[in-house]
PDB file as gemmi writes it, atoms N, CA and C in Angstrom:
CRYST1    1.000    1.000    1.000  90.00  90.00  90.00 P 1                      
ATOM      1  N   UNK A   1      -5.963  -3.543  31.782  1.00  0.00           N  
ATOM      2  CA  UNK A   1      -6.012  -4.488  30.697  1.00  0.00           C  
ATOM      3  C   UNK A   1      -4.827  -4.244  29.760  1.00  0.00           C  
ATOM      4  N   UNK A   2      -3.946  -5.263  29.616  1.00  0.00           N  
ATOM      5  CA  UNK A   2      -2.757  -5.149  28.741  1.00  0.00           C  
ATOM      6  C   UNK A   2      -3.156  -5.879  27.090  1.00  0.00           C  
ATOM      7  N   UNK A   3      -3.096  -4.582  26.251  1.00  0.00           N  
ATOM      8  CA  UNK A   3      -2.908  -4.960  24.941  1.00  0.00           C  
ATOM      9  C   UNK A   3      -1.918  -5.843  24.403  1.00  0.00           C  
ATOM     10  N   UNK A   4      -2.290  -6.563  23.495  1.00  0.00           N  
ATOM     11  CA  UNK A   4      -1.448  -7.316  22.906  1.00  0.00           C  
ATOM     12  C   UNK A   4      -0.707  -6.506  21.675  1.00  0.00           C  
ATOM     13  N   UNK A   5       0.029  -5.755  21.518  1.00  0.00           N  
ATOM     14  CA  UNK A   5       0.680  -5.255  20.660  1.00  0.00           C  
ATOM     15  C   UNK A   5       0.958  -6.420  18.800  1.00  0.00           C  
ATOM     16  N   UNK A   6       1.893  -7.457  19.153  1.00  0.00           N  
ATOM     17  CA  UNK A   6       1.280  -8.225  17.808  1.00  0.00           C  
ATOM     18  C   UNK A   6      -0.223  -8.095  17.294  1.00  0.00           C  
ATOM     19  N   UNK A   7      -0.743  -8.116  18.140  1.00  0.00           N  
ATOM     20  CA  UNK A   7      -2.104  -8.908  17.589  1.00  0.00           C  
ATOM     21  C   UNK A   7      -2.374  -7.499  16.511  1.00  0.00           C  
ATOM     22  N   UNK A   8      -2.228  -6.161  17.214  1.00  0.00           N  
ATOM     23  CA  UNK A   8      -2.441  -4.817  16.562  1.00  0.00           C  
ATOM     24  C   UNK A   8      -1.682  -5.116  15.159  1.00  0.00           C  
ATOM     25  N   UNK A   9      -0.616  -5.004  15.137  1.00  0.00           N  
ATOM     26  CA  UNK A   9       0.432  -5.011  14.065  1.00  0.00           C  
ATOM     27  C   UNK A   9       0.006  -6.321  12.918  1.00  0.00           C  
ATOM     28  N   UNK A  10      -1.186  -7.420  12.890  1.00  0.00           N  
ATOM     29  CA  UNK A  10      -1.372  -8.475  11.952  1.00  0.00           C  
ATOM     30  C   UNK A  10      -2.308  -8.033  12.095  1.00  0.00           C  
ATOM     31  N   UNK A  11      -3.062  -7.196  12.539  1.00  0.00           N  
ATOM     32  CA  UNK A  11      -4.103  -6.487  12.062  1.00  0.00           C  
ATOM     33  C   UNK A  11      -4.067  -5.290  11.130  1.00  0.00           C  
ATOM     34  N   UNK A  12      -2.891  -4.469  11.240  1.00  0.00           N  
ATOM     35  CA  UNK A  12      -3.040  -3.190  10.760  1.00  0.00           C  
ATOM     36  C   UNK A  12      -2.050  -3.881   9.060  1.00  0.00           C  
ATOM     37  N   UNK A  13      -1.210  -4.867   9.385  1.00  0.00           N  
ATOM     38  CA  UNK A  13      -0.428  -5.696   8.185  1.00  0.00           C  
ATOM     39  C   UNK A  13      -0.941  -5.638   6.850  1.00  0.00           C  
ATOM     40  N   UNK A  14      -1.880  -6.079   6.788  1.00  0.00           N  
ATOM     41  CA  UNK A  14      -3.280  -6.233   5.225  1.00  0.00           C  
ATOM     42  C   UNK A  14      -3.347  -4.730   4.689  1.00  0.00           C  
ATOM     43  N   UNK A  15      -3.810  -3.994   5.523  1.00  0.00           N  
ATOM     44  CA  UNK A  15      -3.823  -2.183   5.129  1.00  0.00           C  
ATOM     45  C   UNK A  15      -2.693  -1.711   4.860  1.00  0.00           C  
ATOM     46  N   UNK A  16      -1.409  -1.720   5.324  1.00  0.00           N  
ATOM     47  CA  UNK A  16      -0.119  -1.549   4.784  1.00  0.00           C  
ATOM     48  C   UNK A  16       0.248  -1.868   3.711  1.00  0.00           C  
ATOM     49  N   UNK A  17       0.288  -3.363   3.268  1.00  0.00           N  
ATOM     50  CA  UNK A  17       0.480  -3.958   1.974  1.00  0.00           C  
ATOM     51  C   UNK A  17      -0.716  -3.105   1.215  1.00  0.00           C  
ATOM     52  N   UNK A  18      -1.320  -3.249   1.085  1.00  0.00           N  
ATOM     53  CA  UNK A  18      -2.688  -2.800   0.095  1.00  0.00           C  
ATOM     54  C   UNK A  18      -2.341  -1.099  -0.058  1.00  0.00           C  
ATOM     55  N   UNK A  19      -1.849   0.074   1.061  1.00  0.00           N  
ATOM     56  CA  UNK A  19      -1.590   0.847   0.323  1.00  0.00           C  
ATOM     57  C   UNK A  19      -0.286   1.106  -0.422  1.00  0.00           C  
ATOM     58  N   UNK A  20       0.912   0.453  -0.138  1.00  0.00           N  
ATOM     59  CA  UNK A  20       1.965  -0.157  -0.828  1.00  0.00           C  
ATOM     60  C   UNK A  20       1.444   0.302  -2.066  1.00  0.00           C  
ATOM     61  N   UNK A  21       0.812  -1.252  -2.313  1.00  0.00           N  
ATOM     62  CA  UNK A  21       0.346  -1.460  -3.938  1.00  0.00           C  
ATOM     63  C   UNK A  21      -0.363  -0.608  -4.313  1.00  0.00           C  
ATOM     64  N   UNK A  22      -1.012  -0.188  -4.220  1.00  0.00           N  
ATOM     65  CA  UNK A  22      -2.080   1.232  -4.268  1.00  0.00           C  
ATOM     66  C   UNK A  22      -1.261   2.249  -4.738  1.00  0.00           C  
ATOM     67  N   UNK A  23      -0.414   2.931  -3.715  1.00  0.00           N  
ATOM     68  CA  UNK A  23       0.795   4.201  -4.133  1.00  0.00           C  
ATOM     69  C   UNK A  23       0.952   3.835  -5.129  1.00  0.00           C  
ATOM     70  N   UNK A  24       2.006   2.509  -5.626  1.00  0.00           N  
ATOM     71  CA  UNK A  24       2.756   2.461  -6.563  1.00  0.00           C  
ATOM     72  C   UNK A  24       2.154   2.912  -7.283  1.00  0.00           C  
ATOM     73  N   UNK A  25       1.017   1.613  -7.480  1.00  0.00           N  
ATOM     74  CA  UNK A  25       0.455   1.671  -9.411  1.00  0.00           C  
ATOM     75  C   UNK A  25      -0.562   3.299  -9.555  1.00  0.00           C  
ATOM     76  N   UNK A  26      -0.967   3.962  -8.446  1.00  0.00           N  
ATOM     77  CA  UNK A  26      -1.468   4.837  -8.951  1.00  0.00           C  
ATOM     78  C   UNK A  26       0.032   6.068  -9.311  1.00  0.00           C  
ATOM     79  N   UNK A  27       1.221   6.074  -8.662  1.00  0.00           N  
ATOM     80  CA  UNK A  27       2.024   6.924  -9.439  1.00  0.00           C  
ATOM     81  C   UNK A  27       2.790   6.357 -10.507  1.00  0.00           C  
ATOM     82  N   UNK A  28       2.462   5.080 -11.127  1.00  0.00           N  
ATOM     83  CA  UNK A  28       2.889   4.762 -12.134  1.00  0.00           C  
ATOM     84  C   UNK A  28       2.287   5.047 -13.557  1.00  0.00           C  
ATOM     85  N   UNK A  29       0.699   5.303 -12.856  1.00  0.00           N  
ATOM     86  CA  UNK A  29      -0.385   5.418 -14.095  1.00  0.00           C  
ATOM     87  C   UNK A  29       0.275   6.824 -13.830  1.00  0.00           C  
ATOM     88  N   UNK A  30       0.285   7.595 -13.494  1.00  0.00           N  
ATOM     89  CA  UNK A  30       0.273   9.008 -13.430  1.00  0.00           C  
ATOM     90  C   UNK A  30       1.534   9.490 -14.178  1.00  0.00           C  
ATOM     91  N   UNK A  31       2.533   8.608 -13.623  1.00  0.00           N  
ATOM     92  CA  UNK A  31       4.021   9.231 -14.501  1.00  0.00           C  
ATOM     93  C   UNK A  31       3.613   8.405 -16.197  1.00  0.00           C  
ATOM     94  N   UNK A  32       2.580   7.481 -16.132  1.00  0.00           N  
ATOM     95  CA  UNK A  32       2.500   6.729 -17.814  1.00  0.00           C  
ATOM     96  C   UNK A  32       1.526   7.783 -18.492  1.00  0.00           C  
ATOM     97  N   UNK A  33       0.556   8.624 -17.500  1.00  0.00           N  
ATOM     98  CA  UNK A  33      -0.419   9.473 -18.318  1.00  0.00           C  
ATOM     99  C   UNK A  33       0.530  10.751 -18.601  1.00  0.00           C  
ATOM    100  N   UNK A  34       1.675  11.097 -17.728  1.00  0.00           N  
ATOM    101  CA  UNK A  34       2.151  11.994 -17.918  1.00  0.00           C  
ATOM    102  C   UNK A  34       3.171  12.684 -19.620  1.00  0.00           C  
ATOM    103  N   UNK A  35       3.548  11.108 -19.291  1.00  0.00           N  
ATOM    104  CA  UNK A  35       4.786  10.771 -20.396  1.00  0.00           C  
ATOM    105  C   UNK A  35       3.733  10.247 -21.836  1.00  0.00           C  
ATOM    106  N   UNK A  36       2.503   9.923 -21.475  1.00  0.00           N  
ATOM    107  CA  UNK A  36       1.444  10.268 -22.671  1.00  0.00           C  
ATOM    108  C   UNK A  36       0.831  11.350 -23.245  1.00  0.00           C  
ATOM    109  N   UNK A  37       0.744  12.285 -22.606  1.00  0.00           N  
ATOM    110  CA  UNK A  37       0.307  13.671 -22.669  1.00  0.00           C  
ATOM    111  C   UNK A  37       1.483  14.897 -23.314  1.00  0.00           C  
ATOM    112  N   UNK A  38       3.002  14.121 -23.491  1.00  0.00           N  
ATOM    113  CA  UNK A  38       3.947  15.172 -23.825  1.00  0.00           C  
ATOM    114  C   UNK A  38       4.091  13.996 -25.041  1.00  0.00           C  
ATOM    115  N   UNK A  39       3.553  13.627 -25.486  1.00  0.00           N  
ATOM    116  CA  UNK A  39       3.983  12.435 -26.712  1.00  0.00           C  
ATOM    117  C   UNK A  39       3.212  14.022 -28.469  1.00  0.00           C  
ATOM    118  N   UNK A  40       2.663  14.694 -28.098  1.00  0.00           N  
ATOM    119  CA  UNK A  40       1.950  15.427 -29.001  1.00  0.00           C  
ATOM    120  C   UNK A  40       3.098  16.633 -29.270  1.00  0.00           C  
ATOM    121  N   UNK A  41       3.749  16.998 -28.449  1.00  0.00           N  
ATOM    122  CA  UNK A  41       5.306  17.856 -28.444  1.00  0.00           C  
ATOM    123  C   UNK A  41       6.520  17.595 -29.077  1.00  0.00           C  
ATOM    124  N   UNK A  42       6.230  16.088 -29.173  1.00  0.00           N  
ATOM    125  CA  UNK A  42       7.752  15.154 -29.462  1.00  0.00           C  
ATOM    126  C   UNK A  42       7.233  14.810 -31.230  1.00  0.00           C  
ATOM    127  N   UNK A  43       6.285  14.281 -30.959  1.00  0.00           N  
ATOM    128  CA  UNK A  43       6.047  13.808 -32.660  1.00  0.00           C  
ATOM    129  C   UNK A  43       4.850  14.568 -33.229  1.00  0.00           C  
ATOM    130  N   UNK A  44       4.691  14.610 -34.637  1.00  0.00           N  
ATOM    131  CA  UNK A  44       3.727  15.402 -35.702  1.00  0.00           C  
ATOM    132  C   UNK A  44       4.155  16.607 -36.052  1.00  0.00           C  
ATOM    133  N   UNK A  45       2.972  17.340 -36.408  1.00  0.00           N  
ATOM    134  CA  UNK A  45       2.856  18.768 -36.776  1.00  0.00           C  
ATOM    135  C   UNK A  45       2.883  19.722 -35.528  1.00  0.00           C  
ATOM    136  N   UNK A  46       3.781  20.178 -34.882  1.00  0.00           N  
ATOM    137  CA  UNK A  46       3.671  21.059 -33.741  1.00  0.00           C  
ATOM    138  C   UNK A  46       3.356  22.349 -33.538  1.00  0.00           C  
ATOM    139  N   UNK A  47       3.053  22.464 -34.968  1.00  0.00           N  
ATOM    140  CA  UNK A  47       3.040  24.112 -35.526  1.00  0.00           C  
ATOM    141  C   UNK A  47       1.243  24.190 -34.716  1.00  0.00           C  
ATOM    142  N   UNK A  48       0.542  23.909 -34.480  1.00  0.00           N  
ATOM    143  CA  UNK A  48      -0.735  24.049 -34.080  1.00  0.00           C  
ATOM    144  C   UNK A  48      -0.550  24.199 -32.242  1.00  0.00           C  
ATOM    145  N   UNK A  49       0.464  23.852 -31.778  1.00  0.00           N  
ATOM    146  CA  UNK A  49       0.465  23.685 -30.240  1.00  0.00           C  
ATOM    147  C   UNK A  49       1.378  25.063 -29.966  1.00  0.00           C  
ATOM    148  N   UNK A  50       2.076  25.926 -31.308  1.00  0.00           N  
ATOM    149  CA  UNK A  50       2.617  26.779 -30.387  1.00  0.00           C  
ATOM    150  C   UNK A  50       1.947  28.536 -31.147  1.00  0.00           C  
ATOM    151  N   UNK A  51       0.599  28.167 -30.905  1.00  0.00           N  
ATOM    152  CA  UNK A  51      -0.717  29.116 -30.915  1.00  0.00           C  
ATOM    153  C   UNK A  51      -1.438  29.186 -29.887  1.00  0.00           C  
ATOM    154  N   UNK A  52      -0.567  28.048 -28.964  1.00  0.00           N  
ATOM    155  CA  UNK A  52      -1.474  27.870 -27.672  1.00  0.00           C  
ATOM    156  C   UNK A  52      -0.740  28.891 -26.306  1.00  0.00           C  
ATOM    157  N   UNK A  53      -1.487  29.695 -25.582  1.00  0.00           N  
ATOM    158  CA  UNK A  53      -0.959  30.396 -24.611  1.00  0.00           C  
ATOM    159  C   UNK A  53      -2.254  30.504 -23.372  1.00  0.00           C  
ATOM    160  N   UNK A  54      -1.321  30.229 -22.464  1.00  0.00           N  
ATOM    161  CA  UNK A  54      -1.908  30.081 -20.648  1.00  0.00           C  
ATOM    162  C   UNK A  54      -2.082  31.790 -20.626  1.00  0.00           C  
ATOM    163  N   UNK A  55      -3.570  32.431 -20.361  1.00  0.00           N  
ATOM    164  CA  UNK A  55      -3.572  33.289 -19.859  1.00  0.00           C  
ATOM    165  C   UNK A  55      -4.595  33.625 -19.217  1.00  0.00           C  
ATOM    166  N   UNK A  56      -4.305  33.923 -17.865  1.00  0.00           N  
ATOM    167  CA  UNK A  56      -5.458  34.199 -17.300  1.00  0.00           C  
ATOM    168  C   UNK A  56      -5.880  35.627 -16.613  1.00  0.00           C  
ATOM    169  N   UNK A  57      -6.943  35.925 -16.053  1.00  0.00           N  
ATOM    170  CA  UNK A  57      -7.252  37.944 -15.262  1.00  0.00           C  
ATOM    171  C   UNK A  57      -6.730  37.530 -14.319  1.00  0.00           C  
ATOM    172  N   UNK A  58      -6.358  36.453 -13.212  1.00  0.00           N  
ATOM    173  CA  UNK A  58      -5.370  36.680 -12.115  1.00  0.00           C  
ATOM    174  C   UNK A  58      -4.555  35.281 -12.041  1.00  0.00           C  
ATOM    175  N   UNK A  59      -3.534  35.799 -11.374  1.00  0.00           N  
ATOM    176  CA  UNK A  59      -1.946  35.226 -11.784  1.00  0.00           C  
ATOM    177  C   UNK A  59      -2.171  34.265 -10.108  1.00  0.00           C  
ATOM    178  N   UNK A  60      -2.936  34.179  -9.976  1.00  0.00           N  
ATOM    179  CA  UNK A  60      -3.172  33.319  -8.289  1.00  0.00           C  
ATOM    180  C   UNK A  60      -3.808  32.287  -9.104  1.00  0.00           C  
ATOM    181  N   UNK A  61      -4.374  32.105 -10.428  1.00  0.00           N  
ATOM    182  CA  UNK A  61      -5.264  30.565 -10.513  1.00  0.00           C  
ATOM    183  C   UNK A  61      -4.079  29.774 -10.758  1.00  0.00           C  
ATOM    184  N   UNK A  62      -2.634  30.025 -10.981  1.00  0.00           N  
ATOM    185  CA  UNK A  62      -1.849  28.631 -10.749  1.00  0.00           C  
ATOM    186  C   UNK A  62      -1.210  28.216  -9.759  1.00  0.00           C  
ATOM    187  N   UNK A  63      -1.601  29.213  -8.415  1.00  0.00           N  
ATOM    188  CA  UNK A  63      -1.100  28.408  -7.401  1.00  0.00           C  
ATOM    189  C   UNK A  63      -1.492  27.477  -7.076  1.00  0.00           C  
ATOM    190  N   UNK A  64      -2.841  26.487  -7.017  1.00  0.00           N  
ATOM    191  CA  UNK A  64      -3.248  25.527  -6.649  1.00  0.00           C  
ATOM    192  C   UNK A  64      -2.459  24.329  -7.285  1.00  0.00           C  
ATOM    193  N   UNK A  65      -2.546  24.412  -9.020  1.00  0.00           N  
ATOM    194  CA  UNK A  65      -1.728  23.328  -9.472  1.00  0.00           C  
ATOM    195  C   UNK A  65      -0.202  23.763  -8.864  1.00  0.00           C  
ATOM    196  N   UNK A  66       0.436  24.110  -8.722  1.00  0.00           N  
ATOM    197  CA  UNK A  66       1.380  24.469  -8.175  1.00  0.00           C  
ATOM    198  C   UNK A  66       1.751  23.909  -6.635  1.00  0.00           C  
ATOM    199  N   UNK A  67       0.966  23.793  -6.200  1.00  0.00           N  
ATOM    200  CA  UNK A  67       0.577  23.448  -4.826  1.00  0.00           C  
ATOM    201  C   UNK A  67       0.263  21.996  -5.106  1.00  0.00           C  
ATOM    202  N   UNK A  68      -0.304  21.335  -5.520  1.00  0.00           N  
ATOM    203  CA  UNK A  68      -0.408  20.346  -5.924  1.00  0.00           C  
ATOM    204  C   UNK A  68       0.814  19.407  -6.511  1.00  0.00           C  
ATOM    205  N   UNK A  69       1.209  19.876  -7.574  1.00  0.00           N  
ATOM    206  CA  UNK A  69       2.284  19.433  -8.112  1.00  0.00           C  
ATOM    207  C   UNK A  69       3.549  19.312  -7.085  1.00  0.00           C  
ATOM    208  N   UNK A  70       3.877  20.370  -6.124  1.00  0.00           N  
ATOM    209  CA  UNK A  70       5.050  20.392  -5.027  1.00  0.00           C  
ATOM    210  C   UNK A  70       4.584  19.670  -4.194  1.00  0.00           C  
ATOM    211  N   UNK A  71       3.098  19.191  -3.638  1.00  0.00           N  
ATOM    212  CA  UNK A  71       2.943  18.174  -2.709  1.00  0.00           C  
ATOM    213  C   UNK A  71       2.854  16.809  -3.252  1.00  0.00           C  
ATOM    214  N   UNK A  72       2.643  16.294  -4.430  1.00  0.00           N  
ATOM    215  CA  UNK A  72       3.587  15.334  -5.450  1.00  0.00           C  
ATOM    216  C   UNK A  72       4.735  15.003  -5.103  1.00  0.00           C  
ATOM    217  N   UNK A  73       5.399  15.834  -5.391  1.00  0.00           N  
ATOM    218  CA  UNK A  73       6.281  15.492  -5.278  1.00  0.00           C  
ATOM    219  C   UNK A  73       7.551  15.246  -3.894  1.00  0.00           C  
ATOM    220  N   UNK A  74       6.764  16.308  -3.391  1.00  0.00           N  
ATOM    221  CA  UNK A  74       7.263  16.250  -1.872  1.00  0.00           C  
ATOM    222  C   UNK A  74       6.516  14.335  -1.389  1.00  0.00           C  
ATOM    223  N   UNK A  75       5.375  13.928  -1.289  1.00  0.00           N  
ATOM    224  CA  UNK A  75       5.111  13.025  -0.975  1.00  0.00           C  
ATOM    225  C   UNK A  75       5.687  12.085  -1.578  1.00  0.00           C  
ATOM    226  N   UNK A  76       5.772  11.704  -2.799  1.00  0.00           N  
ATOM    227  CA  UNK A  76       6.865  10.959  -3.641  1.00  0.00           C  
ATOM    228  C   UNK A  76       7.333  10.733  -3.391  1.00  0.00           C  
ATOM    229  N   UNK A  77       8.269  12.052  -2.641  1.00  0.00           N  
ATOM    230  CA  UNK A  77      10.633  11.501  -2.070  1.00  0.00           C  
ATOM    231  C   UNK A  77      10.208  10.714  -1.033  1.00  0.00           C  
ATOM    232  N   UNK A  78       9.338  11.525  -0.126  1.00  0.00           N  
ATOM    233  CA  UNK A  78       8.957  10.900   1.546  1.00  0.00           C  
ATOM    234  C   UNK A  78       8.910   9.475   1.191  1.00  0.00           C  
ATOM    235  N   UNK A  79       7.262   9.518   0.663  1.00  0.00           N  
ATOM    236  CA  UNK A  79       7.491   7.763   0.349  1.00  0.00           C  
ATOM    237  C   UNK A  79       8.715   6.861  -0.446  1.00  0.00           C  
ATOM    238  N   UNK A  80       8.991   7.433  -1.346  1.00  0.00           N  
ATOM    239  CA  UNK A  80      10.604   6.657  -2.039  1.00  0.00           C  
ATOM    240  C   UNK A  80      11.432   6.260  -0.263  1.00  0.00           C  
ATOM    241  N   UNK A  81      11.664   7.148  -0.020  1.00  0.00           N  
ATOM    242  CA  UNK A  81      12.687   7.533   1.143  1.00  0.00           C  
ATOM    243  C   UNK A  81      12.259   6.222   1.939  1.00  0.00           C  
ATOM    244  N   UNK A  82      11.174   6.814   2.503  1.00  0.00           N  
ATOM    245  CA  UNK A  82      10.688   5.339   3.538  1.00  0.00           C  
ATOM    246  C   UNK A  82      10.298   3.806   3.199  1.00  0.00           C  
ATOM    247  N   UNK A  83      10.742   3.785   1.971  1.00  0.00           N  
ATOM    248  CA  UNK A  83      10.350   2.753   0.820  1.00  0.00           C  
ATOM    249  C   UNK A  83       8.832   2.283   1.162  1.00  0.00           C  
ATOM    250  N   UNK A  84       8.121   3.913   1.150  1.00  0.00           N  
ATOM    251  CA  UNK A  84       6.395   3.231   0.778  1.00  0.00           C  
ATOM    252  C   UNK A  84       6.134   2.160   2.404  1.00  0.00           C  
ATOM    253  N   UNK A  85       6.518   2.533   3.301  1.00  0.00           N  
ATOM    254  CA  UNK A  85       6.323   1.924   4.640  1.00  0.00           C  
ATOM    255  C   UNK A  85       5.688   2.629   5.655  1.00  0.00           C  
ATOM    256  N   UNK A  86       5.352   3.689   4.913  1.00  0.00           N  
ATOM    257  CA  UNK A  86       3.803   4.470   6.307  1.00  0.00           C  
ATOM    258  C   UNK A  86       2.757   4.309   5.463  1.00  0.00           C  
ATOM    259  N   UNK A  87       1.725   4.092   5.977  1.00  0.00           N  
ATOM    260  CA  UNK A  87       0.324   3.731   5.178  1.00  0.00           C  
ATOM    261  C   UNK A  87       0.081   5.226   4.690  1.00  0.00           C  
ATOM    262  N   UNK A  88       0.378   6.369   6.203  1.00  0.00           N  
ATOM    263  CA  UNK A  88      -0.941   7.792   6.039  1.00  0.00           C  
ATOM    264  C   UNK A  88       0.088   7.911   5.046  1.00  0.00           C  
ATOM    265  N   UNK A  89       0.942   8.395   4.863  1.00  0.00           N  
ATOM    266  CA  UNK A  89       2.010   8.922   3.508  1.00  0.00           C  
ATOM    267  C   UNK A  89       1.347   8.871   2.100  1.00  0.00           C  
ATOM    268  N   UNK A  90       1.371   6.869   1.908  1.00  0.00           N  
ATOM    269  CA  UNK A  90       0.968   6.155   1.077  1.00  0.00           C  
ATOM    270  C   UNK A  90      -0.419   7.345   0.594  1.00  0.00           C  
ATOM    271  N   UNK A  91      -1.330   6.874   1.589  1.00  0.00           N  
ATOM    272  CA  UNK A  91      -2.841   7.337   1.202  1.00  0.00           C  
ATOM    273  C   UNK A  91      -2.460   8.758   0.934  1.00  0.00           C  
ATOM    274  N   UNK A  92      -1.828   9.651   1.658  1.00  0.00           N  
ATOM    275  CA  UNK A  92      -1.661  11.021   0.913  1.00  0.00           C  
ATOM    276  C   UNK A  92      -1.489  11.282  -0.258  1.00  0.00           C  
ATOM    277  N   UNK A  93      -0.355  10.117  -0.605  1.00  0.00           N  
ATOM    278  CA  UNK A  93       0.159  10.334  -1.879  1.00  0.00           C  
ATOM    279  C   UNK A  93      -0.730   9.514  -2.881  1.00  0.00           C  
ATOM    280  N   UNK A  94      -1.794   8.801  -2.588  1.00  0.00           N  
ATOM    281  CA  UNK A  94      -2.562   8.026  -3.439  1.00  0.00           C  
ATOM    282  C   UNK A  94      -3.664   9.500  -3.944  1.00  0.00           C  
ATOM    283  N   UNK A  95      -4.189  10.101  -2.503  1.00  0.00           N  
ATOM    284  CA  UNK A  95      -5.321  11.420  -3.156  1.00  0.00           C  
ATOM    285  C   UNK A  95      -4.656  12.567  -3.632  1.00  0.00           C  
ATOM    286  N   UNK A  96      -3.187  13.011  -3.388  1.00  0.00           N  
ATOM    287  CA  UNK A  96      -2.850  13.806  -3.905  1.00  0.00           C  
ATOM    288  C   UNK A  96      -2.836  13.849  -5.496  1.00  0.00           C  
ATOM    289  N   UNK A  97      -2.208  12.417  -6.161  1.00  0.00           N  
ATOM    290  CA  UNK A  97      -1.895  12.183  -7.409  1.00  0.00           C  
ATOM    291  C   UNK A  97      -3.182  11.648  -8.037  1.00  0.00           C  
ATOM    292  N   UNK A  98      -4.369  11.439  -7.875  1.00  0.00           N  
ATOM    293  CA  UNK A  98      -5.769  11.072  -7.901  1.00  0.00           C  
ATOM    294  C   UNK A  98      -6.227  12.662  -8.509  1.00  0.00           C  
ATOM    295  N   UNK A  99      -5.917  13.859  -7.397  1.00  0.00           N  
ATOM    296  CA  UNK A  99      -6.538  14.794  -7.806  1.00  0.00           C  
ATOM    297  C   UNK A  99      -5.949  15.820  -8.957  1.00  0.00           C  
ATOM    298  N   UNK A 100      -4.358  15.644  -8.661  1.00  0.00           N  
ATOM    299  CA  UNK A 100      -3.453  15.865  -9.820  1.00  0.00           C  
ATOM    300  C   UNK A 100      -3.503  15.190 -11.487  1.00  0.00           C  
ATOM    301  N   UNK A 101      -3.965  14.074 -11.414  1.00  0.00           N  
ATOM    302  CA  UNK A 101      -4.217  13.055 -12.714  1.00  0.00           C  
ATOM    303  C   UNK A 101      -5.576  13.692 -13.167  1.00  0.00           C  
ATOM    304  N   UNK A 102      -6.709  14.168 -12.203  1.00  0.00           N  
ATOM    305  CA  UNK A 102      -7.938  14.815 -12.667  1.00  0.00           C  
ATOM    306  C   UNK A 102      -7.730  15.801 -13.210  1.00  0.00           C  
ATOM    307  N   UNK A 103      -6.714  17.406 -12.477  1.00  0.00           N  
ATOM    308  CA  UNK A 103      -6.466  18.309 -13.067  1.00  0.00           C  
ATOM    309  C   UNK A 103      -5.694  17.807 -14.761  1.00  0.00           C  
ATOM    310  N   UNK A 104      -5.039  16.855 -14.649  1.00  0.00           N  
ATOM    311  CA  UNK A 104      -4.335  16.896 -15.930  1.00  0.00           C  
ATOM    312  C   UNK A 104      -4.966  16.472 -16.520  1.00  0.00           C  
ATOM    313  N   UNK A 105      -5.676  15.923 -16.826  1.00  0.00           N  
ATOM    314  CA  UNK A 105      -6.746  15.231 -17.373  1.00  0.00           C  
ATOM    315  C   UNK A 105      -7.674  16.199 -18.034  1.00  0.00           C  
ATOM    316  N   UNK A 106      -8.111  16.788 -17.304  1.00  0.00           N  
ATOM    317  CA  UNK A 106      -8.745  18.151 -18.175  1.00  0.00           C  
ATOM    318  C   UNK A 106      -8.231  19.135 -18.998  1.00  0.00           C  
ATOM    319  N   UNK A 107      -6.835  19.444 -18.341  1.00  0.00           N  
ATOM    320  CA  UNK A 107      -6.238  20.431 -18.866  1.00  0.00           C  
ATOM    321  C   UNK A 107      -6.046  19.756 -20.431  1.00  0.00           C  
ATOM    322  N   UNK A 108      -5.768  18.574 -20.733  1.00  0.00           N  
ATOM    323  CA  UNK A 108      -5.704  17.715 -21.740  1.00  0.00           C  
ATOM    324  C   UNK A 108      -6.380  18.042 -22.612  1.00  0.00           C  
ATOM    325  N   UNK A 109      -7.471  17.411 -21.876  1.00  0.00           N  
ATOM    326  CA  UNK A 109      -9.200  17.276 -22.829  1.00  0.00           C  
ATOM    327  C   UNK A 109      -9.035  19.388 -23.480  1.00  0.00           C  
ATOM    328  N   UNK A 110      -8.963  20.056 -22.666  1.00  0.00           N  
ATOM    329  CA  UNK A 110      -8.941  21.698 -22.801  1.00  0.00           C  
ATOM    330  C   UNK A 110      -8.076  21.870 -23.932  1.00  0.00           C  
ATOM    331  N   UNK A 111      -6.770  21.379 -23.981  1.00  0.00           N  
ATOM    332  CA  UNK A 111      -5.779  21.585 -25.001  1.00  0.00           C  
ATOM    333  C   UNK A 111      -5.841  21.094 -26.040  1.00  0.00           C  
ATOM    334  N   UNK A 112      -6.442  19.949 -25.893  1.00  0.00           N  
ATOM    335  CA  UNK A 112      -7.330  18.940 -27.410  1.00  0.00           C  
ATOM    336  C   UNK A 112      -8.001  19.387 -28.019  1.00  0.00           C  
ATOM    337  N   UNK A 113      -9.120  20.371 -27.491  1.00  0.00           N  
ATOM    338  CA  UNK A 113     -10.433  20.946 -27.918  1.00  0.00           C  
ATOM    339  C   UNK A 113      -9.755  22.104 -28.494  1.00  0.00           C  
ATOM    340  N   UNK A 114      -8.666  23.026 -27.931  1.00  0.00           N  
ATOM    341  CA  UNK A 114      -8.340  24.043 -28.823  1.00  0.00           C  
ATOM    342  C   UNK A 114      -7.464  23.725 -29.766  1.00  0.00           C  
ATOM    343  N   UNK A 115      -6.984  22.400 -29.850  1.00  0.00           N  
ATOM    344  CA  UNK A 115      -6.174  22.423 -31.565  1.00  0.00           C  
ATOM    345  C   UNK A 115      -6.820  21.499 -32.342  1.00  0.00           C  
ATOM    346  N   UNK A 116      -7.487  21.029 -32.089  1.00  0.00           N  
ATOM    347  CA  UNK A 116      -8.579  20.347 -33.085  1.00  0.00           C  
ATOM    348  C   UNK A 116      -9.332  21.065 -34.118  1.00  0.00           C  
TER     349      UNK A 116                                                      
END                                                                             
């Protein structure tokens, strides 16, 4: 039985476009939450943010964000590169920056609560 190859490719078409759009706007919210989150550095009273210090009993809890953040960005170039034209990429880079926007997100809410 011989596949029809088109028929595959206007099938798989709809899922391509959709994670396209997907990548983008979720690394757009992410670089807009990012560039929102350093807005407290740039303007006000800063004297309260530099009382603040990262310390933790082992020096391994920042490899994960670390790990995170380099597969960001590694997925990023890939997709830039291929202009956002492999879906799995796309979707990588949609849960990678999903789970990265969560970590920052807290770390936020965490840094709020101690200068308040």
């Amino acid at each position: 039985m011989v596949r029809d190859c088109k028929a595959d490719f206007y099938l798989f078409l709809p899922r391509m476009k959709s994670s396209l759009l997907v990548a983008k706007v979720v690394v757009r919210l992410f670089l807009f939450l990012l560039l929102l989150a350093l807005v407290p550095f740039f303007t006000g009273d800063t004297s309260k943010l530099q009382h603040i210090y990262f310390t933790g009993q082992n020096k391994w809890v920042l490899i994960f964000p670390g790990l995170l953040a380099a597969g960001f960005i590694t997925l990023f170039i890939l997709c830039t590169i291929k202009k956002y034209s492999k879906p799995d990429l796309n979707w990588l880079l949609v849960l990678n920056t999903l789970v990265l926007m969560a970590y920052g997100i807290t770390l936020d809410i965490r840094i709020y609560q101690l200068i308040k």
